[in-house]
Residue, then its C-alpha position, 0 to 999 in steps of 0.5 A: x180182489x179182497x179173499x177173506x176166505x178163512x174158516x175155509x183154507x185156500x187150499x181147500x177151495x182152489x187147486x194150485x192151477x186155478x188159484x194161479x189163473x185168478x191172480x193173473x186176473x186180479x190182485x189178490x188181497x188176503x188169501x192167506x188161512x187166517x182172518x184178515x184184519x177188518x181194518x185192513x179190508x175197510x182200507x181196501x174197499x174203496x179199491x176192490x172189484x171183487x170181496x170174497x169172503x166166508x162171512x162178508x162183513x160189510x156195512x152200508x156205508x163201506x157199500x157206499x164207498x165201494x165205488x169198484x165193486x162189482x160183486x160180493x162171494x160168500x165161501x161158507x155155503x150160505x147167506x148170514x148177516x152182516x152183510x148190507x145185502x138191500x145196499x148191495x142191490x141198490x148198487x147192483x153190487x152182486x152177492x153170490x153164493x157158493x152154495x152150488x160148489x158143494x153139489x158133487x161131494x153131497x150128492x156122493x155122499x147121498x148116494x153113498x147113504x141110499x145105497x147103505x140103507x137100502x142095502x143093510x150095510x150098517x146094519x149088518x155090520x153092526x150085528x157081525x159083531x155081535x154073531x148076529x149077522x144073516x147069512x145069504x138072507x133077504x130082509x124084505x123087511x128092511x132091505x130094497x134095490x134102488x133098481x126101479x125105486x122111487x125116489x123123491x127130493x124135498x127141494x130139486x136144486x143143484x145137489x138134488x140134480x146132481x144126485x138124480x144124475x148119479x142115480x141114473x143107471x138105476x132107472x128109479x121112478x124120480x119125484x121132487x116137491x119144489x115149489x120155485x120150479x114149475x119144470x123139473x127136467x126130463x124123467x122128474x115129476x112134480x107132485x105135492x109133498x104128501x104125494x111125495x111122501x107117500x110115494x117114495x121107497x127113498x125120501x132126500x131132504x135137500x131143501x135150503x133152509x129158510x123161514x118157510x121150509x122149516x120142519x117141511x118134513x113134519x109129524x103128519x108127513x113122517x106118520x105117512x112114509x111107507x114102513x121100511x122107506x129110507x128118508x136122508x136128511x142132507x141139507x140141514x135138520x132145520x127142514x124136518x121134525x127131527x125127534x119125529x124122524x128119530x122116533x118113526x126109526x126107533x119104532x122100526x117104522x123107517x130107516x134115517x141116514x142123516x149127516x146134520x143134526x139140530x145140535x151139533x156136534x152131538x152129545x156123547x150121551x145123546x141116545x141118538x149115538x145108540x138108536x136102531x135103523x140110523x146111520x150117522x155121518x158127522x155133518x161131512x158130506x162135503x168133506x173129502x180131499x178136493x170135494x169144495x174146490x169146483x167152489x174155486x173153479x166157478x170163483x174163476x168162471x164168475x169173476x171172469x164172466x163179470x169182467x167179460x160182461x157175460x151174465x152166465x153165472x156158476x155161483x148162486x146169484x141172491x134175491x132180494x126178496x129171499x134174503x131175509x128168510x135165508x138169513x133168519x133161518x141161518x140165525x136160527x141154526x146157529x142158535 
């Protein structure tokens, strides 16, 4: 195994236990919390079975040398180029993401933003400062009960339905807008997005960015959310209308908990730092001590479930046919 896991450190993705049960299965190359040298992995393609990498860099021509490969692992949390991604697939080479391995921390996190928002947390923590504070008051103007709320996700992948697990003892009212799926499981309906949004008391963006989910929560949807929703923006910026969002809790139409922004890190004099009915989180929603390593545990699972010949798969297997537009929206992010 090639590990070229660096901007990730080791320790942020294994525990000592699992790193230990993946070298008993594969000599590992690399692994240290620096890059490895390019040169170095050029050299030892020819040998790998296995290149895990943050950013796999690997060109058609080294694919067509890597008589061992079985698959390619991405550790960043998304596909990027640099990768020959259609040679890969001509070999039956795998590329895999880690992208599910964030979905207990973000979905945490998520909750954690719900309950905030619904509750008046922040809000009142701010005006305490100021002696503005409301004692034994209800705000039913802003506040709400995620008991009985309905809740809908804009994407319903692995974060989303680990987030409607968590939710469970609440008993909200679940919708999810999902194009790829034609069955959402027990206690989720599928609906159309407008539907969704004029639905939901709690509106989650949890979509994977791509060329077709760009600004899915547009203007015309954010004008039609109930006054006093909450809308969590968790995946990336790239697939909502931020300034339309930002606008809608400035005018005290919505609240937005967002931990992503379309630049960032923000400015320090972005008026956004001091707008009503926001609550910010720096883009951390999966950063936590041990909060990335089930990335390391499915790394383990998958390598072995490979070389057992089992096609169970934790990580997130990519399509030839979506590749593209994952790749030009994380070109876009980036830029």
């Amino acid at each position: 195994m090639i590990l070229d896991q660096h901007f990730r450190q080791l320790e942020e993705l294994f525990r000592p236990e699992t790193f230990d049960a993946l070298s008993d299965i594969c000599r590992i190359e690399g692994g240290r919390n620096w890059p490895m040298d390019p040169a170095r992995v050029d050299d030892l393609i020819e040998e790998a079975a296995f290149h895990v990498a943050a950013f796999p860099r690997l060109s058609a021509a080294q694919i067509g040398r890597a008589g061992n490969l079985r698959a390619v692992m991405e550790v960043a949390g998304a596909i990027n180029e640099g990768l020959a991604y259609d040679a890969c697939f001509d070999k039956g080479i795998e590329v895999l993401s880690c992208a599910p391995g964030f979905r207990q921390s973000v979905a945490e996190m998520t909750l954690a933003m719900a309950l905030a928002g619904g509750r008046g947390l922040v809000r009142e923590h701010e005006a305490f400062r100021t002696g503005s504070e409301h004692w034994l008051d209800d705000r039913p103007e802003t506040d709400f009960t995620l008991f009985g709320a309905t809740v809908g996700y804009i994407g319903f992948g692995q974060i989303a339905r680990e987030c409607t697990r968590l939710m469970a003892p609440f008993a909200p009212e679940v919708l999810a807008f999902d194009p790829f799926l034609k069955d959402a499981g027990p206690g989720v309906a599928l609906c159309d997005l407008e539907t969704l949004v004029r639905r939901s008391r709690v509106v989650v963006m949890a979509a994977v960015p791509s060329e077709e989910t760009r600004n899915l929560l547009n203007a015309e949807l954010i004008a039609q959310l109930p006054k006093g929703a909450l809308v969590v923006v968790i995946s990336r910026a790239w697939c909502v209308d931020f300034p339309a969002l930002v606008a809608a809790a400035e005018a005290g139409h919505i609240t937005l908990a967002t931990d992503v922004f379309p630049t960032e890190p923000l400015r320090l004099d972005d008026p956004l730092r001091r707008a009503p009915n926001v609550i910010l989180s720096p883009h951390r929603a999966a950063a936590v001590p041990g909060g990335r390593q089930l990335i390391g545990d499915m790394i383990l699972h998958d390598v072995q479930a490979i070389l057992d010949g089992r096609p169970d798969r934790q990580m997130k297997p990519a399509n030839r046919d979506q590749v593209a537009s994952l790749v030009a929206a994380q070109k876009g992010i980036q830029s």
